[in-house]
N, CA, C and O atoms as a GROMACS GRO file, in nm:
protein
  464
    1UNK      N    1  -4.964   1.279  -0.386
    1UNK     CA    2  -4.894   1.357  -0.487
    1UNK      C    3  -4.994   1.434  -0.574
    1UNK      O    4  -4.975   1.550  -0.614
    2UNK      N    5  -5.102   1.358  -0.601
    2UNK     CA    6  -5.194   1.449  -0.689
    2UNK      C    7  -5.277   1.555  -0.652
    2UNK      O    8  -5.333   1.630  -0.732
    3UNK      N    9  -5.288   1.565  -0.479
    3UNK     CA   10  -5.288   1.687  -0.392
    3UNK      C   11  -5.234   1.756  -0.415
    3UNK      O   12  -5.295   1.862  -0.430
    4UNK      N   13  -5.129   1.759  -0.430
    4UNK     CA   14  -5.028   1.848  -0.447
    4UNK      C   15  -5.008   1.923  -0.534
    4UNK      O   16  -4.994   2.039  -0.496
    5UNK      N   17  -5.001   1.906  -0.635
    5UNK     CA   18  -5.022   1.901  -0.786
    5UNK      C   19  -5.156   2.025  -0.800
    5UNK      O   20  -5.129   2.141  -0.829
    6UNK      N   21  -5.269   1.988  -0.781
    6UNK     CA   22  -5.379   2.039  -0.747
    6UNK      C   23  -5.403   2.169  -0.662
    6UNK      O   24  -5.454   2.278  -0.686
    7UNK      N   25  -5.352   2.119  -0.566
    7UNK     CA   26  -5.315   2.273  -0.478
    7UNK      C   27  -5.212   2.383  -0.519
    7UNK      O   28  -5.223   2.504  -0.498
    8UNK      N   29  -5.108   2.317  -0.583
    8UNK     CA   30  -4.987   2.389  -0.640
    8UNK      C   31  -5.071   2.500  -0.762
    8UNK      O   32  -5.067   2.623  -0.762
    9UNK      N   33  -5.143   2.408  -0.859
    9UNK     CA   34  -5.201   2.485  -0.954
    9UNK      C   35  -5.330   2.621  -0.876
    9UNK      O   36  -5.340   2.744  -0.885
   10UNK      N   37  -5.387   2.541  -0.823
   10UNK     CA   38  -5.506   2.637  -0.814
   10UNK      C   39  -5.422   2.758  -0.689
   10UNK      O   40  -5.475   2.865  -0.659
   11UNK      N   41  -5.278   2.709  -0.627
   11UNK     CA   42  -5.211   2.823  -0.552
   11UNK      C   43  -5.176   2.920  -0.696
   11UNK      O   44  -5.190   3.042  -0.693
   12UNK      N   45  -5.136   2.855  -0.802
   12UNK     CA   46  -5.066   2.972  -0.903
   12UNK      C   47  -5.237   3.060  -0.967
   12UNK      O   48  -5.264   3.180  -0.959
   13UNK      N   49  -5.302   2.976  -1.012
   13UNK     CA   50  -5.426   3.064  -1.012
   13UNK      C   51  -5.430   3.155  -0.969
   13UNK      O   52  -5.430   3.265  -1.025
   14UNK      N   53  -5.435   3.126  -0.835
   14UNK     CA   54  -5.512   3.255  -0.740
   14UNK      C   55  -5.419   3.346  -0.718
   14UNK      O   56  -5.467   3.459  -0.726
   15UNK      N   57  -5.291   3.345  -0.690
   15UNK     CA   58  -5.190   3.471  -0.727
   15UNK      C   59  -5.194   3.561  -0.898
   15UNK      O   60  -5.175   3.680  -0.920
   16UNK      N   61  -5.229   3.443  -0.999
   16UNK     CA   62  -5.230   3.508  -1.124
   16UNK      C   63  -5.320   3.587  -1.104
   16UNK      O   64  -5.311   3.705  -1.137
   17UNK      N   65  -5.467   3.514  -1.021
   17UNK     CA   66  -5.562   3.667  -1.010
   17UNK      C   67  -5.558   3.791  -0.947
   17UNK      O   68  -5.594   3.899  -0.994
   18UNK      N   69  -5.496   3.758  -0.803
   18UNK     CA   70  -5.456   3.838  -0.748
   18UNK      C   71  -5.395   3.949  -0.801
   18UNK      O   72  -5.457   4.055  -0.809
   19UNK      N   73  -5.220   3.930  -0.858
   19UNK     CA   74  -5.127   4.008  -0.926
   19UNK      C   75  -5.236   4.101  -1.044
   19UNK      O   76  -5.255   4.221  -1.025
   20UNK      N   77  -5.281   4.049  -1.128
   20UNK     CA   78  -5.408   4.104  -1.206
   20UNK      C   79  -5.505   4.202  -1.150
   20UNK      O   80  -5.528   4.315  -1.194
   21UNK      N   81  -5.544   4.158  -1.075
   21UNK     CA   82  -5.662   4.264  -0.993
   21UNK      C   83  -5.603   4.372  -0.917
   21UNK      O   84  -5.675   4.472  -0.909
   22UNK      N   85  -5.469   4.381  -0.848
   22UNK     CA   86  -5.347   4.468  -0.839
   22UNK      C   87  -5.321   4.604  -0.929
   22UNK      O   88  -5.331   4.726  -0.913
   23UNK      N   89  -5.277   4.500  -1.045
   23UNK     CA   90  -5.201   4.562  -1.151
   23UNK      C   91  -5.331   4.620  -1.205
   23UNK      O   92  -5.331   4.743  -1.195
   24UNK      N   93  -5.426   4.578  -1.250
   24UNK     CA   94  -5.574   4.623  -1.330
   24UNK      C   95  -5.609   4.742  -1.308
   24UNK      O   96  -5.636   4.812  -1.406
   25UNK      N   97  -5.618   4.799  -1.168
   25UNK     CA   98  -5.697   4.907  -1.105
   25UNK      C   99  -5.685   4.869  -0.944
   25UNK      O  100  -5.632   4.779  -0.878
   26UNK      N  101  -5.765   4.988  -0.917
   26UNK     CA  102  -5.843   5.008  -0.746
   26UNK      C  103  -5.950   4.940  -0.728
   26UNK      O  104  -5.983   4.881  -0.625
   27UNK      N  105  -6.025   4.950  -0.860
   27UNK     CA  106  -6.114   4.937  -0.819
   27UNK      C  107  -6.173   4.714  -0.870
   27UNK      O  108  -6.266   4.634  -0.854
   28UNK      N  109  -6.054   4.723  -0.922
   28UNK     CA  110  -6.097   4.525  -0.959
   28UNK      C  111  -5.965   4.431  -0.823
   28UNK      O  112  -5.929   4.321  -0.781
   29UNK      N  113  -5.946   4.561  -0.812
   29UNK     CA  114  -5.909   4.529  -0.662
   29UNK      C  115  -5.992   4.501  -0.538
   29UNK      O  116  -5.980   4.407  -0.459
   30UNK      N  117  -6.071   4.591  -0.536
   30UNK     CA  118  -6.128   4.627  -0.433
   30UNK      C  119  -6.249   4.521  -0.486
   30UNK      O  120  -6.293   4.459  -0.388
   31UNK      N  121  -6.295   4.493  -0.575
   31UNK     CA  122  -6.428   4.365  -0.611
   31UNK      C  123  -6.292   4.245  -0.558
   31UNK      O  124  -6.313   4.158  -0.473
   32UNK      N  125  -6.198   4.258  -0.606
   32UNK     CA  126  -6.161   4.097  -0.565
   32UNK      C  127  -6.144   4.069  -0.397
   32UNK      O  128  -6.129   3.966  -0.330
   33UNK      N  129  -6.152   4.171  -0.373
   33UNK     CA  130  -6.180   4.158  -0.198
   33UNK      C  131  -6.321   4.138  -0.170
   33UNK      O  132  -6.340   4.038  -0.102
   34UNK      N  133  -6.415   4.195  -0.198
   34UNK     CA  134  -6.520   4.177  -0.186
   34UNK      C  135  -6.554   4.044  -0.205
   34UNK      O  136  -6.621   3.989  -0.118
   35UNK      N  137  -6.529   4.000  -0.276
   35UNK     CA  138  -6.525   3.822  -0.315
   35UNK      C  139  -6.478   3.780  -0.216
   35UNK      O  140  -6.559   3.710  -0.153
   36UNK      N  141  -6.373   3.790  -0.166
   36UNK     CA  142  -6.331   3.748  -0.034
   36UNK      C  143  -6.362   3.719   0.042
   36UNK      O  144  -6.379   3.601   0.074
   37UNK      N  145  -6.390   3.858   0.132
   37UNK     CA  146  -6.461   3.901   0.206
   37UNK      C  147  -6.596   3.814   0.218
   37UNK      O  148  -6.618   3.760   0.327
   38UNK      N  149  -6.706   3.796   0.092
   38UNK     CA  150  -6.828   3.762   0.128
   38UNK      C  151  -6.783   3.571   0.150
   38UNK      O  152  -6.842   3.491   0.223
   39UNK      N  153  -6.669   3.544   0.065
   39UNK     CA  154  -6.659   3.389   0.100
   39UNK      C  155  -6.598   3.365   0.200
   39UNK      O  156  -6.577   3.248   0.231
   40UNK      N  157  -6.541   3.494   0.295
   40UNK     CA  158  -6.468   3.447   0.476
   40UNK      C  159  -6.655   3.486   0.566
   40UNK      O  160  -6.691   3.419   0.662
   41UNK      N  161  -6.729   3.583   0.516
   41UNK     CA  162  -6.849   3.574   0.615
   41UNK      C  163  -6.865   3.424   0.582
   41UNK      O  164  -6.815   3.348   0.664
   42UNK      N  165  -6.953   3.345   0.430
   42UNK     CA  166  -6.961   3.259   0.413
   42UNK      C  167  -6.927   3.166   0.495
   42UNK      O  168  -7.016   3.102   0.551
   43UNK      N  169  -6.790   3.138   0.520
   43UNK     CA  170  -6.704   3.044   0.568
   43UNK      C  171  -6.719   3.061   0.746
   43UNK      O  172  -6.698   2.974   0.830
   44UNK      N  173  -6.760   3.199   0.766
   44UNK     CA  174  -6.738   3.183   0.914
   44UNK      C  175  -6.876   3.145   0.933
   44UNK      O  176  -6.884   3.034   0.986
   45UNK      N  177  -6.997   3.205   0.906
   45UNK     CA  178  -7.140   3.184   0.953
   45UNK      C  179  -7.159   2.989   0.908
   45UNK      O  180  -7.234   2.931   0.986
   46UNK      N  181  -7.114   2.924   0.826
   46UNK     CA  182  -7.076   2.781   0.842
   46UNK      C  183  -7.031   2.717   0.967
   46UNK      O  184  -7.075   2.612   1.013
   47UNK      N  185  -6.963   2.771   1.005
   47UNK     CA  186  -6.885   2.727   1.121
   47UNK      C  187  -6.962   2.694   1.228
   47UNK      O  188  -6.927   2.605   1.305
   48UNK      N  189  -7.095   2.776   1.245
   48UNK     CA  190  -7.203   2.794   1.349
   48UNK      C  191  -7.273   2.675   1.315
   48UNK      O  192  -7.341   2.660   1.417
   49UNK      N  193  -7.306   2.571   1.232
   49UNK     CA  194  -7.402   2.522   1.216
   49UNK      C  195  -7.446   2.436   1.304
   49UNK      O  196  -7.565   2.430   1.337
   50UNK      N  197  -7.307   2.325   1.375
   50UNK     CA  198  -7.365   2.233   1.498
   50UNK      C  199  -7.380   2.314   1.618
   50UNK      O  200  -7.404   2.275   1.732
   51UNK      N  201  -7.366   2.414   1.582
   51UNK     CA  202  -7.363   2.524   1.750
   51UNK      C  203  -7.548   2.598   1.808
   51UNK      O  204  -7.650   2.626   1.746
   52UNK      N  205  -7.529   2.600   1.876
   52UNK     CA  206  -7.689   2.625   1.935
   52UNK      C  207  -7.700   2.821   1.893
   52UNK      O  208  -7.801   2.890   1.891
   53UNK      N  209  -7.561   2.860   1.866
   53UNK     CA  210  -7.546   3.048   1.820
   53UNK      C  211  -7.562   2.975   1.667
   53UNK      O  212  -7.507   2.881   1.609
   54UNK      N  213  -7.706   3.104   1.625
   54UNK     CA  214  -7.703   3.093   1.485
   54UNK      C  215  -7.692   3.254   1.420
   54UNK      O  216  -7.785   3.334   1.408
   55UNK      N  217  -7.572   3.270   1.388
   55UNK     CA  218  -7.581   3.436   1.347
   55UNK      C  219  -7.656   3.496   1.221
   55UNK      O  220  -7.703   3.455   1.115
   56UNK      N  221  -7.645   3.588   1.274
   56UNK     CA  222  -7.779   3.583   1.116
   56UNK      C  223  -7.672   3.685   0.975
   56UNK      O  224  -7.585   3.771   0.962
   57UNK      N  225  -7.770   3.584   0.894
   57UNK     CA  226  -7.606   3.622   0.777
   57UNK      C  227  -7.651   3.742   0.709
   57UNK      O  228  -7.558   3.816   0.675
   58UNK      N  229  -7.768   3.782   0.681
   58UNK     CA  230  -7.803   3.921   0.590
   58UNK      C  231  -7.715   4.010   0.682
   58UNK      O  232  -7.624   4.079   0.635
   59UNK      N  233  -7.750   4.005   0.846
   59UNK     CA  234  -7.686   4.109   0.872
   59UNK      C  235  -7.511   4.102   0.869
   59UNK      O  236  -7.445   4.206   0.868
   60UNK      N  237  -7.453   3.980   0.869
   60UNK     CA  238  -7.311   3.974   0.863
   60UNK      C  239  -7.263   4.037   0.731
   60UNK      O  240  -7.192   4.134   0.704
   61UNK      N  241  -7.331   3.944   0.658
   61UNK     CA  242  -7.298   4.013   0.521
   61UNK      C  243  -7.271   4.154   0.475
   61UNK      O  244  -7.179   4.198   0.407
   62UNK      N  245  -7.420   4.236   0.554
   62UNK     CA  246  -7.410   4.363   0.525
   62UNK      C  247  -7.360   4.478   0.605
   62UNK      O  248  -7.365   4.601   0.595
   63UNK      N  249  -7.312   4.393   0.686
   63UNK     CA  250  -7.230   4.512   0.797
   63UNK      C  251  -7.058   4.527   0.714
   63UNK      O  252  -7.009   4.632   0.671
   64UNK      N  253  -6.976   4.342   0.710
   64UNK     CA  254  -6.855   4.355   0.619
   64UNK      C  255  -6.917   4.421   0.524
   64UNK      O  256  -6.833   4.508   0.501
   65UNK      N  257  -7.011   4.442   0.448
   65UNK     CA  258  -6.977   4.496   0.285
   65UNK      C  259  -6.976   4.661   0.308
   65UNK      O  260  -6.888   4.733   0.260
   66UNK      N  261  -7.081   4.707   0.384
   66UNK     CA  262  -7.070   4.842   0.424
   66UNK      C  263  -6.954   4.906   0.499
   66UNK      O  264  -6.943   5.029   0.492
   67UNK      N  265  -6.859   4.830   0.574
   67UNK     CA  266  -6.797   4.834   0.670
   67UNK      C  267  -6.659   4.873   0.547
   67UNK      O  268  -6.587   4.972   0.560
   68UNK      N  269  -6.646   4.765   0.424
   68UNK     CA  270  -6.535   4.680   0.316
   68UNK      C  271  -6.570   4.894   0.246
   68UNK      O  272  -6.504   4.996   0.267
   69UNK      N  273  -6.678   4.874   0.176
   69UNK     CA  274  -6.658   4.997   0.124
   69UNK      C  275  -6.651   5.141   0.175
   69UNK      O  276  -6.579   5.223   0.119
   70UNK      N  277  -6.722   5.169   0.276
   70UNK     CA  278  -6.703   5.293   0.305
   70UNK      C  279  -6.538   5.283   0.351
   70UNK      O  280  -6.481   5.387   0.317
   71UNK      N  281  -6.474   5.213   0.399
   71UNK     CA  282  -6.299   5.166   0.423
   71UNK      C  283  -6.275   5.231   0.275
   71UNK      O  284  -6.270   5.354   0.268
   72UNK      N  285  -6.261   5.157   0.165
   72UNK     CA  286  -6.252   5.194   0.032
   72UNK      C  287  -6.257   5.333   0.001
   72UNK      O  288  -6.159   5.400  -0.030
   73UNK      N  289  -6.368   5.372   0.009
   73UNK     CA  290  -6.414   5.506  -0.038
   73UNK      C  291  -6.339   5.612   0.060
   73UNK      O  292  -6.321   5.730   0.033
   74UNK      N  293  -6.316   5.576   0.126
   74UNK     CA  294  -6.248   5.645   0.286
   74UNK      C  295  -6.052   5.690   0.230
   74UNK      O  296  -5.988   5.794   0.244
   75UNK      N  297  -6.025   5.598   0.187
   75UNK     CA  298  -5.914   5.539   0.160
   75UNK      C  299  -5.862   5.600   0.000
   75UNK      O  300  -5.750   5.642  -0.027
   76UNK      N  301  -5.959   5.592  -0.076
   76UNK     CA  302  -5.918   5.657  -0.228
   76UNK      C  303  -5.969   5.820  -0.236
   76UNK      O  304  -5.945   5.891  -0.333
   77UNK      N  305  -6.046   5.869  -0.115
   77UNK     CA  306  -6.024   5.997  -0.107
   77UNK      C  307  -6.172   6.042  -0.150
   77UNK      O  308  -6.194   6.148  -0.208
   78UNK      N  309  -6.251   5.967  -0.121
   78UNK     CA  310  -6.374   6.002  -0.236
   78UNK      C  311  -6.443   6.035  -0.109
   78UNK      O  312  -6.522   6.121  -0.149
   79UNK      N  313  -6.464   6.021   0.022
   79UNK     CA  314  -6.586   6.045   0.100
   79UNK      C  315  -6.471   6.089   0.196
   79UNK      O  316  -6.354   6.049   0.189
   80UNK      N  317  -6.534   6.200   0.306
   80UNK     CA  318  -6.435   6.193   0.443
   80UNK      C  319  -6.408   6.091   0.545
   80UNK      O  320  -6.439   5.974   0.526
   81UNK      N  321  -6.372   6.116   0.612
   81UNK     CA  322  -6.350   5.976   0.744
   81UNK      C  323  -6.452   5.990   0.864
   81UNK      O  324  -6.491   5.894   0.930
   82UNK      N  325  -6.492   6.131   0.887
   82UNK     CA  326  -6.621   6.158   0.958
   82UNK      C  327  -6.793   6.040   0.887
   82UNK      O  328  -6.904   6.018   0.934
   83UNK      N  329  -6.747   6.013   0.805
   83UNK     CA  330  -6.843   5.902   0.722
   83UNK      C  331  -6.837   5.801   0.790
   83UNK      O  332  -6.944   5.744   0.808
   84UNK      N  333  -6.742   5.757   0.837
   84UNK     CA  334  -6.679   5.631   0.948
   84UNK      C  335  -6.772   5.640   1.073
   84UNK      O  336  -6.844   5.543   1.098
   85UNK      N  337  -6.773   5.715   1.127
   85UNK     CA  338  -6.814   5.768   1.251
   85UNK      C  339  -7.020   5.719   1.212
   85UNK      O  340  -7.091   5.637   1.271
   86UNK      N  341  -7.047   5.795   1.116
   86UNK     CA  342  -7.188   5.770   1.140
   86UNK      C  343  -7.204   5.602   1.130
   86UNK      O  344  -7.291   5.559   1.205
   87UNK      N  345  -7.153   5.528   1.071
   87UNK     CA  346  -7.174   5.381   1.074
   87UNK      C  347  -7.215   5.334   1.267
   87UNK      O  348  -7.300   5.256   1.311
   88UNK      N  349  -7.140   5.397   1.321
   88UNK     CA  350  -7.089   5.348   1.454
   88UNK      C  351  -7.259   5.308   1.528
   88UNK      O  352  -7.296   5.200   1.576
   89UNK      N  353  -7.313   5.397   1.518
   89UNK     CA  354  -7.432   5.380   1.576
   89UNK      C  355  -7.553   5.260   1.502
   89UNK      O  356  -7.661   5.215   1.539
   90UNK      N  357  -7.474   5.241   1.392
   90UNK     CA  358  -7.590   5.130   1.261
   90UNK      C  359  -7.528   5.034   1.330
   90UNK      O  360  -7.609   4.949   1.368
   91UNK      N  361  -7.379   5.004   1.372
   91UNK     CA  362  -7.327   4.865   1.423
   91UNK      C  363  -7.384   4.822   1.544
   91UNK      O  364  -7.429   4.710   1.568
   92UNK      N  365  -7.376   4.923   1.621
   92UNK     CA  366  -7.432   4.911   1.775
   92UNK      C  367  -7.590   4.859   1.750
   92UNK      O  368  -7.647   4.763   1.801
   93UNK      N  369  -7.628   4.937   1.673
   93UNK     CA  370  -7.827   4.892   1.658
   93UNK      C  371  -7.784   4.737   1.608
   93UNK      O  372  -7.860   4.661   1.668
   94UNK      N  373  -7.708   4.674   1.538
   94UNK     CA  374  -7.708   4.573   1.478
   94UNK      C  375  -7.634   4.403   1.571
   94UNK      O  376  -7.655   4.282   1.563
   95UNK      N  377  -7.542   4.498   1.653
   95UNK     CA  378  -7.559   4.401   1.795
   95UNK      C  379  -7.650   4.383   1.901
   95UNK      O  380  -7.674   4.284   1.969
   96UNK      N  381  -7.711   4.532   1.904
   96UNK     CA  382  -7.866   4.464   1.992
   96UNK      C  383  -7.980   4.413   1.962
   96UNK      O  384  -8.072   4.376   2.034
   97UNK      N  385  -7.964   4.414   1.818
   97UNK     CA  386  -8.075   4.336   1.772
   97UNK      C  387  -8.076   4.207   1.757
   97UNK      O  388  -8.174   4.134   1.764
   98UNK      N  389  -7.916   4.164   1.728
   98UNK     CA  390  -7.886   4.030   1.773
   98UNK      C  391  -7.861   3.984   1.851
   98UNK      O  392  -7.823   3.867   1.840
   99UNK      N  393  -7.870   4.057   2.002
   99UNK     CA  394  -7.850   4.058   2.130
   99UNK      C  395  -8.049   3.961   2.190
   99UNK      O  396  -8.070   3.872   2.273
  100UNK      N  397  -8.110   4.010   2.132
  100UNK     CA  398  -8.283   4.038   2.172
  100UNK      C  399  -8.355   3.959   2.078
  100UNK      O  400  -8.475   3.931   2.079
  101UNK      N  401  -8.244   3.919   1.974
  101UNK     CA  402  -8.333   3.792   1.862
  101UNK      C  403  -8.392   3.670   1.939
  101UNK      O  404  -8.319   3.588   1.994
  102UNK      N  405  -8.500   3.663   1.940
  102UNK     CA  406  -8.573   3.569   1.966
  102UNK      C  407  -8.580   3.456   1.945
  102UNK      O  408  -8.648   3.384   2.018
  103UNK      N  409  -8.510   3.406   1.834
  103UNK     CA  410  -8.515   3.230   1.760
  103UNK      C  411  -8.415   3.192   1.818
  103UNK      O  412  -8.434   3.080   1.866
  104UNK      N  413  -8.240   3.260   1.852
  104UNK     CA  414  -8.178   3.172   1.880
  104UNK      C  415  -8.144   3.177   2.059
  104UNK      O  416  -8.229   3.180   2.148
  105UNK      N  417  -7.998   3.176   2.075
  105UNK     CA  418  -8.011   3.166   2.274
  105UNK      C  419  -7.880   3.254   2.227
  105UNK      O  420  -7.773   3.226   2.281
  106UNK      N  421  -7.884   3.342   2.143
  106UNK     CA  422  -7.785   3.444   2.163
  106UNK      C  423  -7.756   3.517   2.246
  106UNK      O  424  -7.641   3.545   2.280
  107UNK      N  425  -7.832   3.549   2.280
  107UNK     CA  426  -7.853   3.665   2.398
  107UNK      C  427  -7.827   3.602   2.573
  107UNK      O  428  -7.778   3.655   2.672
  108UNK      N  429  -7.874   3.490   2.553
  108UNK     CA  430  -7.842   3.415   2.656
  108UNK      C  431  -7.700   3.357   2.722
  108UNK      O  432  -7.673   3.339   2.840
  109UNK      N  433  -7.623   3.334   2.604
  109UNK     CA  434  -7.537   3.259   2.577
  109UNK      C  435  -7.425   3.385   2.598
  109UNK      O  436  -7.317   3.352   2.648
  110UNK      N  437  -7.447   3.538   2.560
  110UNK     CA  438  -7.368   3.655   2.545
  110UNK      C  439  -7.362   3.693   2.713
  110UNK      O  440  -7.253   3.692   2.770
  111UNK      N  441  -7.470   3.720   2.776
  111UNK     CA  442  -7.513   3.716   2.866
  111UNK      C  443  -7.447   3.676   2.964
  111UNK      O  444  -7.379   3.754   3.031
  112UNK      N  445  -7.458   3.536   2.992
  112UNK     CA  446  -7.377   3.474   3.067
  112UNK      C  447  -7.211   3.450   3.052
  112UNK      O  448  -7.146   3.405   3.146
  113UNK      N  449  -7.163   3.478   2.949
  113UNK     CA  450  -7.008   3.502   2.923
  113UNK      C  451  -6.984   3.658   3.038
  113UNK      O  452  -6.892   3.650   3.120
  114UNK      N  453  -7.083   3.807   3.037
  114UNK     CA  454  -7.025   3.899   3.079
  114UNK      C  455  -7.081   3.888   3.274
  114UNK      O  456  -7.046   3.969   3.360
  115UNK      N  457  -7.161   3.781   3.293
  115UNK     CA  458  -7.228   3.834   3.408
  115UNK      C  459  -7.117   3.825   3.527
  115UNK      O  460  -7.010   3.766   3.512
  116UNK      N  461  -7.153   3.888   3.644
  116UNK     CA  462  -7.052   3.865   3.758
  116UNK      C  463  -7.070   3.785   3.859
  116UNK      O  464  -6.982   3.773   3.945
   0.00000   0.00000   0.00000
């Protein structure tokens, strides 16, 4: 019961913030995603830890955040959508580099999932 209780509250919390960051602006919107956002990379690059794939988090981090805002900026009208497009080639450099990383068996492990 005191689970419950607990979860119930910190569920009304997080809608009070939510509804708030909504109502506030675009832009305490768009930070409360970002919060998000960096605590679901957080949460996913965790996930890896008993696993022999170790992803590397600067670059997770900074692909969602670049990825989170130029979306944003795309979206409220402030940059064109041709802006989208140049990312494409920073993502690609950023899977082969984690393709060819040397410390973990990424590449190995990717590898053998596509071979025939």
């Amino acid at each position: 019961m005191k689970k419950l209780i607990t979860r119930t509250i910190t569920g009304i919390v997080l809608v009070l913030v939510m509804l708030t960051a909504i109502i506030g602006s675009e832009y305490s919107f768009a930070f409360l995603f970002l919060i998000i956002l960096a605590a679901s990379i957080s949460e996913f690059t965790n996930l890896f830890k008993q696993s022999e794939v170790k992803p590397n988090k600067f670059f997770s981090y900074s692909v969602s955040i670049i990825l989170f805002v130029v979306s944003f900026l795309i979206a409220k009208g402030t940059i064109e959508i041709k802006y989208f497009l140049v990312l494409l080639p920073f993502f690609l450099m950023i899977m082969a580099a984690e393709l060819y990383r040397k410390k973990d068996k990424v590449a190995e492990i990717l590898l053998s999932q596509f071979s025939v």
